[in-house]
C-alpha positions as CSV (number, residue, x, y, z in Angstrom):
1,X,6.5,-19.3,-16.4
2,X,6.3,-20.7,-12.9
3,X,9.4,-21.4,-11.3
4,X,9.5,-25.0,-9.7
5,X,10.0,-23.6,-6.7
6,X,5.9,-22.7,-6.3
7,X,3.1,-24.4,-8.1
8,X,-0.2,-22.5,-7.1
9,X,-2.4,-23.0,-4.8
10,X,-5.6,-23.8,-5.7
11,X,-7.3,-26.6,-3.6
12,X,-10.3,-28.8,-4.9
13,X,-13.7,-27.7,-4.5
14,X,-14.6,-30.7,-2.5
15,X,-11.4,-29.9,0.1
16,X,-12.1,-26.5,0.6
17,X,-15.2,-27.0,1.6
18,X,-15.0,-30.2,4.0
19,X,-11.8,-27.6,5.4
20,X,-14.2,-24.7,5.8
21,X,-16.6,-26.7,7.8
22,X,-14.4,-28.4,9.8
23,X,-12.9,-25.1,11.1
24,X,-15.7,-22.9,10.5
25,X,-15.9,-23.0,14.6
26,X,-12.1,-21.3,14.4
27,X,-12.9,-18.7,11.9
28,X,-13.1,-15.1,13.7
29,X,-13.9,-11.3,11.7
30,X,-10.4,-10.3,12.8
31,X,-8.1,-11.3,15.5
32,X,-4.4,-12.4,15.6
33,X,-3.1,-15.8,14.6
34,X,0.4,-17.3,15.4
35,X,2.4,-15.8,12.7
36,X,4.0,-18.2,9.7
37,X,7.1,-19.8,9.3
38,X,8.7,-18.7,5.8
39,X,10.0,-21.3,4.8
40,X,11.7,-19.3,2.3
41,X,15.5,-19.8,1.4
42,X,16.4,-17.2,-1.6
43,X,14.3,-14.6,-3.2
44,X,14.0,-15.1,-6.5
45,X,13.7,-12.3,-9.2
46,X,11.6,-11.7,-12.0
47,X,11.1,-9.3,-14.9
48,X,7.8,-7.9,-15.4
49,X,6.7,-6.4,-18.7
50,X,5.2,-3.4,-16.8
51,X,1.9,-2.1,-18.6
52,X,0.6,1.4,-19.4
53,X,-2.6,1.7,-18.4
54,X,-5.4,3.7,-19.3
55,X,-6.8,6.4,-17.2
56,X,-9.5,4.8,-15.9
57,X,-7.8,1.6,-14.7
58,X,-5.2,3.1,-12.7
59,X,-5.3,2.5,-8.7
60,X,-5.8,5.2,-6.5
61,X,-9.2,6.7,-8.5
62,X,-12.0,5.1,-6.4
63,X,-11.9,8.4,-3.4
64,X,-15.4,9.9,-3.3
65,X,-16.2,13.0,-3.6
66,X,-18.5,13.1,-0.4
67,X,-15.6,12.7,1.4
68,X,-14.3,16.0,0.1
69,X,-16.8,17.9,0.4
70,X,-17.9,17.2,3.7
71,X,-18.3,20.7,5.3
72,X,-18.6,19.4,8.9
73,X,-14.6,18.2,8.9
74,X,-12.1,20.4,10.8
75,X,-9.6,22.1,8.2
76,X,-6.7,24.7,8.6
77,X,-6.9,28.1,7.2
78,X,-6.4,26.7,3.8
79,X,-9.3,24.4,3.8
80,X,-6.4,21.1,4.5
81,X,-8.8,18.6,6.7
82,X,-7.2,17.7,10.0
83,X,-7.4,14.4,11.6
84,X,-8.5,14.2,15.3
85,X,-5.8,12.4,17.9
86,X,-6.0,12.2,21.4
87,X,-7.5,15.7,21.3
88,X,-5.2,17.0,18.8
89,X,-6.1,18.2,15.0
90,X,-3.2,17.1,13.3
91,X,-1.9,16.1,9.7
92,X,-2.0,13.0,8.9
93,X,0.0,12.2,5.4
94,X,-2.1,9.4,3.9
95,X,-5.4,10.7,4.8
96,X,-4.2,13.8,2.9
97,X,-3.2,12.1,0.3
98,X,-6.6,10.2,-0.2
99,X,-8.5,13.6,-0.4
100,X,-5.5,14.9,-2.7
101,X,-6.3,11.8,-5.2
102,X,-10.4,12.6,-4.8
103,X,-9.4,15.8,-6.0
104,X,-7.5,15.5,-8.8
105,X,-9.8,12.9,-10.2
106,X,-13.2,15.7,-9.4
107,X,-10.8,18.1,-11.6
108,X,-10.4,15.8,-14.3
109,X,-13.9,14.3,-14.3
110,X,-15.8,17.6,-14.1
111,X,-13.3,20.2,-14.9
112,X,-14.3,22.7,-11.9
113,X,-11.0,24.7,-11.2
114,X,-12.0,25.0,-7.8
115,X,-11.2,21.0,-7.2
116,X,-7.9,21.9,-8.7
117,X,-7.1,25.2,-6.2
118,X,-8.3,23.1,-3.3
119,X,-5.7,19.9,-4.9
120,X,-2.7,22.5,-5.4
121,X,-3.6,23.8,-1.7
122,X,-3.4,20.1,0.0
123,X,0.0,19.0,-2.1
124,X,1.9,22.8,-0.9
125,X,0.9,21.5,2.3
126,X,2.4,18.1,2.1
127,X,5.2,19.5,1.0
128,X,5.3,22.0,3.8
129,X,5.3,19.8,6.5
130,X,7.5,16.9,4.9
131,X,11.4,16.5,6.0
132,X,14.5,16.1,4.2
133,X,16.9,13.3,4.6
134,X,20.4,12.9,2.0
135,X,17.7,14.8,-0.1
136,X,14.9,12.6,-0.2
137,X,11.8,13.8,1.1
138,X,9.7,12.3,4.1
139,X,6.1,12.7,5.5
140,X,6.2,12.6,9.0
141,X,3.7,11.0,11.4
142,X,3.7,13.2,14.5
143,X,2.1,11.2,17.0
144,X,2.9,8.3,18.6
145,X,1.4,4.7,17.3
146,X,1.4,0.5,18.2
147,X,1.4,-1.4,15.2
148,X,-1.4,-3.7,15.4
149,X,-2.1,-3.0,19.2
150,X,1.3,-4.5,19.8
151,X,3.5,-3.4,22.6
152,X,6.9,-4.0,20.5
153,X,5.3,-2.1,17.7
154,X,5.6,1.4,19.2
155,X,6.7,4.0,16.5
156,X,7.1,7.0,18.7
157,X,7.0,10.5,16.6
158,X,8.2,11.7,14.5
159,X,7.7,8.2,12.3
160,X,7.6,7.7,8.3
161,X,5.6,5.4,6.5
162,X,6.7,3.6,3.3
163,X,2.7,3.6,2.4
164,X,2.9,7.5,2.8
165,X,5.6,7.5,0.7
166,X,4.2,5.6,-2.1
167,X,0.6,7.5,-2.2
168,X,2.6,11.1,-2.1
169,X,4.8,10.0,-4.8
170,X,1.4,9.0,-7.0
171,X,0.4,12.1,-5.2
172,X,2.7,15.0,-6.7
173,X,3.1,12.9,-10.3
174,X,-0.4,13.6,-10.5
175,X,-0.6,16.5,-9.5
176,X,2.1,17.6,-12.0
177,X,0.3,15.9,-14.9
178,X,-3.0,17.8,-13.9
179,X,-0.7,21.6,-14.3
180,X,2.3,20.4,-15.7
181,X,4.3,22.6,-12.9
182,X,7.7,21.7,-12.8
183,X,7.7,22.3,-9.3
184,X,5.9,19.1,-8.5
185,X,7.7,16.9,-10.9
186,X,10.9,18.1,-9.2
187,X,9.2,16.9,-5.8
188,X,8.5,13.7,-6.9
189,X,12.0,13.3,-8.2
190,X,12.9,13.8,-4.2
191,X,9.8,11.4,-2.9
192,X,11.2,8.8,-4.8
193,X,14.7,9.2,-3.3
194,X,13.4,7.8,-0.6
195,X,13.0,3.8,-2.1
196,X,16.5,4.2,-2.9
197,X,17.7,4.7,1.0
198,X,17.0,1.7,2.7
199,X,18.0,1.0,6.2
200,X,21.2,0.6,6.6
201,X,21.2,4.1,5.2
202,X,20.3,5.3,8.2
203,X,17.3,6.8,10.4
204,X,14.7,7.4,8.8
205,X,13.7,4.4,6.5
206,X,10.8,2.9,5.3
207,X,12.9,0.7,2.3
208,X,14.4,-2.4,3.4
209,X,16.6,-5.6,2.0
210,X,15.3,-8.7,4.0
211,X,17.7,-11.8,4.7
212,X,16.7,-13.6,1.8
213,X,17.5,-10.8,-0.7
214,X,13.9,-9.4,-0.9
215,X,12.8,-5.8,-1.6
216,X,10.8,-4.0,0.8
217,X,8.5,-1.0,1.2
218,X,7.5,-1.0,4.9
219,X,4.5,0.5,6.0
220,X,5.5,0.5,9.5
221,X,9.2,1.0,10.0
222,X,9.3,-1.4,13.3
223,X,12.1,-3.6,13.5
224,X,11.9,-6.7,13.1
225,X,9.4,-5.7,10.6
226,X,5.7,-6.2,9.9
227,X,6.0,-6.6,6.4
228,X,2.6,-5.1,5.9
229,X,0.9,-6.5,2.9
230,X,-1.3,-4.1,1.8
231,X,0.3,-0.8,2.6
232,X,3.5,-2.2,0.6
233,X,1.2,-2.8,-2.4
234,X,-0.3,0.8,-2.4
235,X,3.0,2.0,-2.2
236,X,3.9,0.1,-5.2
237,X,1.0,2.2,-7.1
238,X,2.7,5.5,-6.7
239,X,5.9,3.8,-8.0
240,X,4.2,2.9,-10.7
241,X,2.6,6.0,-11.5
242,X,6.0,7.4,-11.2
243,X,7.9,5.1,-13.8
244,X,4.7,5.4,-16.2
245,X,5.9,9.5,-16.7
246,X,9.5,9.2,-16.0
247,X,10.4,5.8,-17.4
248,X,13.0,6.0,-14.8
249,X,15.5,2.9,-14.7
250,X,15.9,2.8,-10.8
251,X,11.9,3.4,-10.8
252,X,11.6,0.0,-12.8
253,X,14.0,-1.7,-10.7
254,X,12.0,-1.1,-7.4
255,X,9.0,-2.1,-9.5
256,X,10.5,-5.3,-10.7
257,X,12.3,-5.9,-6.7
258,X,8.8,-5.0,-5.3
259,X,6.3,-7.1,-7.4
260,X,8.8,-10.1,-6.9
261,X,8.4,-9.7,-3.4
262,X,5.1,-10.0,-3.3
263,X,5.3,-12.9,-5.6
264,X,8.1,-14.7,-3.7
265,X,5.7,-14.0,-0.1
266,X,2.1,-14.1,-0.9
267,X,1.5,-18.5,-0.4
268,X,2.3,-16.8,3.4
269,X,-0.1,-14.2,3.9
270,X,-2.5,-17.0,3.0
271,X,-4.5,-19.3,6.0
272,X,-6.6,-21.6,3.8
273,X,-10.3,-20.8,4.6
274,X,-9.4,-18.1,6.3
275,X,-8.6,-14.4,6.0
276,X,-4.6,-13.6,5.0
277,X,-2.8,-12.1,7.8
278,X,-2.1,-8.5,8.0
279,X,1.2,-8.6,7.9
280,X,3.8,-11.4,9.0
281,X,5.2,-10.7,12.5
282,X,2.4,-10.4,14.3
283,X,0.1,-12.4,12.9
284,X,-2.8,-10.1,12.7
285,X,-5.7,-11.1,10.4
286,X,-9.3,-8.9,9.1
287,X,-11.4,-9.9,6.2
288,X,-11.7,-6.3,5.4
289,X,-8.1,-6.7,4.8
290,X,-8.3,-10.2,3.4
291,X,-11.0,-8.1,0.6
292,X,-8.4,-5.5,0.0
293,X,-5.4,-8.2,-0.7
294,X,-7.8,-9.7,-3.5
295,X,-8.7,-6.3,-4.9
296,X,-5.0,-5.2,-4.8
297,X,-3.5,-8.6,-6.2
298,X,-6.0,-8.4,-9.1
299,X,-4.5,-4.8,-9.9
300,X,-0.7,-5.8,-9.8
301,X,-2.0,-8.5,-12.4
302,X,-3.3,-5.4,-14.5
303,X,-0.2,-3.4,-14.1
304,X,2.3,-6.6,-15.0
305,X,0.1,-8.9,-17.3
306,X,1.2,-12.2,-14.9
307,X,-1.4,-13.9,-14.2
308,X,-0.2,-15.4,-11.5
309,X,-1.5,-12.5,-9.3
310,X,-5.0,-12.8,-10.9
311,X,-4.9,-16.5,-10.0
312,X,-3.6,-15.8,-6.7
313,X,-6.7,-13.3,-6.1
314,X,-8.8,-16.2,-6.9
315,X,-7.5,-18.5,-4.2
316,X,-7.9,-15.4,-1.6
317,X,-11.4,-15.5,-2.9
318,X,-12.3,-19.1,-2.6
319,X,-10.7,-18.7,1.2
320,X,-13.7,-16.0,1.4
321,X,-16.7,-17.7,-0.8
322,X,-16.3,-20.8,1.3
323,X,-16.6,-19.7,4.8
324,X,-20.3,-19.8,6.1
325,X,-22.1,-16.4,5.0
326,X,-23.0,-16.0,9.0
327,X,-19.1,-15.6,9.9
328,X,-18.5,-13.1,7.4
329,X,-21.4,-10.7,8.6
């Protein structure tokens, strides 16, 4: 059902289009916008019939394996690729995680144990260089970083990332499934930990309650906060790849708390003709983004059977079919 509060969105044909043209002038690639006004007063909360779903339709198994087997990237002595900073090799946790998932899919998909030594190699490292807070387990960022370019949005090292979070989590169930190693499920128990502390738990956090009563998994632990739409959703995926084995009640309830979120928000990500901001304190927008939010709202409508995500994705992609083709090159 649809609450009264919200009816969706979807503008006539006709409108969209005399909107497009009229703005098509305004319409950049990317850029930053003045960021909405929620005009939000309470969240409200729903219950999702959460869905098992097959193998092949889980997120997290498009990662290529050119990417992984690229000889010319710089790797430790364990074959780990290192990411290049300011002149620096350093880790960086989701890019690690990204080869981690190419990995474990190349095992399953082609069964060559050398995928899976080079897999078990990347998560010992994750683990090695993670932290430990009231026993939950963190993957630090060790460089310094401005959140969309912005001043106010320095995270100075060591920071911690509620996407990273969420794609180790997926990360180590995974990897547990793959070897059934005890070891990793018992990690995952303490990567999860971490949606349980939220801020007023103290530093570091990447979980928050917003004013309104919403959940949230914060990509970029600035405060205020970004409220980063995609890397919330992502982190959602290892969640729910973590409640799928453990059919842990807490798991659910950040499941249920983060999908309503994103229910209760997305009409504000939206700019009608337009790609969907970034995130929704500084008001950044991309189409490559705008993409992504379509693709990743058409996946939570997979993982919850609403279809109110799946019509959602359609309104992102009118915004996108709409706008003159020579714009969106």
């Amino acid at each position: 059902m649809v609450p009264k509060e919200w009816s969706y969105p979807i503008l006539p044909a006709v409108g969209i289009m005399i909107m497009a043209a009229a703005c098509s002038q305004e319409i950049k690639m990317k850029g930053f916008a003045e960021p909405p006004k929620v005009a939000l007063e309470k969240c409200i909360e729903y219950s999702f019939e959460i869905d098992s779903l097959p193998d092949g339709q889980l997120p997290n198994r498009g990662y290529s394996l050119a990417s992984i087997n690229d000889t010319s990237a710089v790797t430790d002595d364990d074959g780990v690729k290192l990411f290049s900073w300011k002149g620096d090799y350093i880790y960086h946790p989701i890019r690690m995680c990204h080869d981690a998932y190419a990995l474990a899919a190349a095992y399953q998909d082609i069964g060559d144990t050398v995928y899976l030594e080079r897999l078990k190699r990347y998560v010992h490292r994750m683990m090695a260089e993670s932290d430990e807070f009231d026993g939950a387990a963190y993957f630090p960022y060790r460089f310094d970083y401005h959140v969309n370019q912005q001043q106010e949005g320095l995270l100075p090292a060591p920071w911690y990332s509620g996407m990273a979070q969420g794609e180790a989590l997926g990360v180590m169930v995974r990897t547990f499934l793959i070897t059934r190693d005890s070891s990793y499920l018992e990690y995952a128990h303490q990567v999860f930990k971490s949606f349980l502390r939220p801020r007023d738990a103290g530093t570091p956090w990447t979980v928050f309650i917003d004013s309104r009563g919403c959940y949230w998994i914060e990509e970029y632990p600035v405060w205020p906060p970004s409220k980063t739409l995609n890397g919330f959703i992502y982190a959602l995926y290892g969640v729910y790849d973590y409640y799928q084995l453990t059919k842990n009640e807490r798991a659910r309830d950040v499941l249920n708390a983060g999908f309503s979120t994103v229910r209760n928000y997305i009409p504000f990500y939206r700019r009608v003709g337009k790609p969907s901001f970034y995130g929704l304190r500084f008001g950044h927008f991309a189409w490559d983004y705008h993409l992504r939010h379509i693709k990743q709202l058409r996946q939570l409508e997979k993982m919850t059977g609403d279809p109110f995500f799946g019509i959602w994705a359609d309104t992102l992609e009118a915004d996108f079919n709409k706008t003159p083709s020579d714009l969106k090159k």
